[in-house]
C-alpha positions as CSV (number, residue, x, y, z in Angstrom):
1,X,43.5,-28.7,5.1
2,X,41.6,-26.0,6.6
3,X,42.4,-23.7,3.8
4,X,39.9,-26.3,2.0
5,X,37.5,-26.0,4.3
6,X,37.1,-23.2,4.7
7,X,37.3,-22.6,0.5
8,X,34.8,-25.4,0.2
9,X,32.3,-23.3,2.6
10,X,32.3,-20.4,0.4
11,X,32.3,-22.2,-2.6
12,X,29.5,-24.0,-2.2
13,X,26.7,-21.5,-1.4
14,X,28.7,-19.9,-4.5
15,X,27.9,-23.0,-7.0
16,X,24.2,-23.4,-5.5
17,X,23.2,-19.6,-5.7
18,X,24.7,-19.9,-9.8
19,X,23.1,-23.0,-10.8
20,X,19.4,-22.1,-9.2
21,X,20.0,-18.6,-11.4
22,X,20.9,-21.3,-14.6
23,X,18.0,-22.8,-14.0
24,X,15.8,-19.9,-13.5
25,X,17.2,-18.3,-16.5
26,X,17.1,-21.4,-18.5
27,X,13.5,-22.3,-17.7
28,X,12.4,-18.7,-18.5
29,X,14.4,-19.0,-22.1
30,X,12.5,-22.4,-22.8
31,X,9.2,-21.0,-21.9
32,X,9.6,-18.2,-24.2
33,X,10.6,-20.1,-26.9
34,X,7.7,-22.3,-26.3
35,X,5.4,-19.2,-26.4
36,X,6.7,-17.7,-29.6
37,X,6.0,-21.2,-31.1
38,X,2.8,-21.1,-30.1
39,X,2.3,-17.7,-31.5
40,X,3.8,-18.6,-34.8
41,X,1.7,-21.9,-35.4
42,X,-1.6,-19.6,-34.5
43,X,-0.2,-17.8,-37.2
44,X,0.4,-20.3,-39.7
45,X,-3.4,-21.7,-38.9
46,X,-5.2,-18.6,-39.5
47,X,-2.9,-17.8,-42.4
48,X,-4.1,-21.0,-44.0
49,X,-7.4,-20.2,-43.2
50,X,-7.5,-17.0,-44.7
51,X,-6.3,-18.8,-47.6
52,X,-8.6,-21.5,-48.0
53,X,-11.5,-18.9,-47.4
54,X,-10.1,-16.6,-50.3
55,X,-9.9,-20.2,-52.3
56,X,-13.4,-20.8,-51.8
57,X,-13.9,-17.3,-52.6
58,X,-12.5,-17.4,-55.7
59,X,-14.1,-20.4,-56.7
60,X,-17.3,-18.9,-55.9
61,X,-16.8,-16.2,-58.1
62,X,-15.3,-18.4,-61.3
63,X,-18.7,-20.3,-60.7
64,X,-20.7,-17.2,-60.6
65,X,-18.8,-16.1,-63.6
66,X,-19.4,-19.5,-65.6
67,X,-23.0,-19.4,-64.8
68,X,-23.1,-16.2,-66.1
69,X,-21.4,-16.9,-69.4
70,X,-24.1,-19.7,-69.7
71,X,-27.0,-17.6,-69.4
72,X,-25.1,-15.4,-72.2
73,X,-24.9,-18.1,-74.4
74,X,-28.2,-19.2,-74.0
75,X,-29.8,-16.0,-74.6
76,X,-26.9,-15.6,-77.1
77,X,-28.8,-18.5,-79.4
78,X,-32.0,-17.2,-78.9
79,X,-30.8,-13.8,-79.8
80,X,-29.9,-14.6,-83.5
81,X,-26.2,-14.6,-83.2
82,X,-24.7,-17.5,-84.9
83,X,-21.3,-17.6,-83.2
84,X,-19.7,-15.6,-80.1
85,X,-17.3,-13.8,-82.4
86,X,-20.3,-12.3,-84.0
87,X,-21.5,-11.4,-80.9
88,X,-18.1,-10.3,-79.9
89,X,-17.6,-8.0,-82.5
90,X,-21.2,-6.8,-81.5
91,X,-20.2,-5.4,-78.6
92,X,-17.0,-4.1,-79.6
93,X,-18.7,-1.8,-82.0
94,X,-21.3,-0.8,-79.4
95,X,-18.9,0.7,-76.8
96,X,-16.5,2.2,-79.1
């Protein structure tokens, strides 16, 4: 009976010194992870941002672009030109 005594005394500074190092270690691991998750949804935020901005970008642009095919075909009719392949093949023979 003594022998487990004795056994017991050693054993259980033994189990207590393990499971406050599990813990530590395990706390640490979780707070990592929890960091990196962090860091990956920043990620995926500005990544959507940059991709709504170049969107909007874009669709400036196409809008610029469409205004500008306007003004052409405005001053395309006053011009003389009767169709755009006219004025297609206009230009064509211009830079060649």
């Amino acid at each position: 009976m003594e022998g487990i005594v004795e056994l017991l005394g050693v054993m259980i500074p033994i189990i207590a010194v393990t499971g406050g190092i599990t813990v530590a270690i395990v706390s640490t691991v979780l707070k990592n992870k929890i960091e990196i998750e962090k860091i990956r949804a920043d990620a995926l935020i500005k990544a959507e941002e940059i991709k709504a901005q170049n969107q909007l970008e874009i669709e400036k642009l196409i809008l610029k672009e469409s205004e500008k095919e306007k003004s052409e075909n405005i001053s395309l009719e006053k011009s003389g030109f009767d169709d755009e392949l006219t004025l297609n093949k206009t230009r064509n023979s211009i830079r060649e």
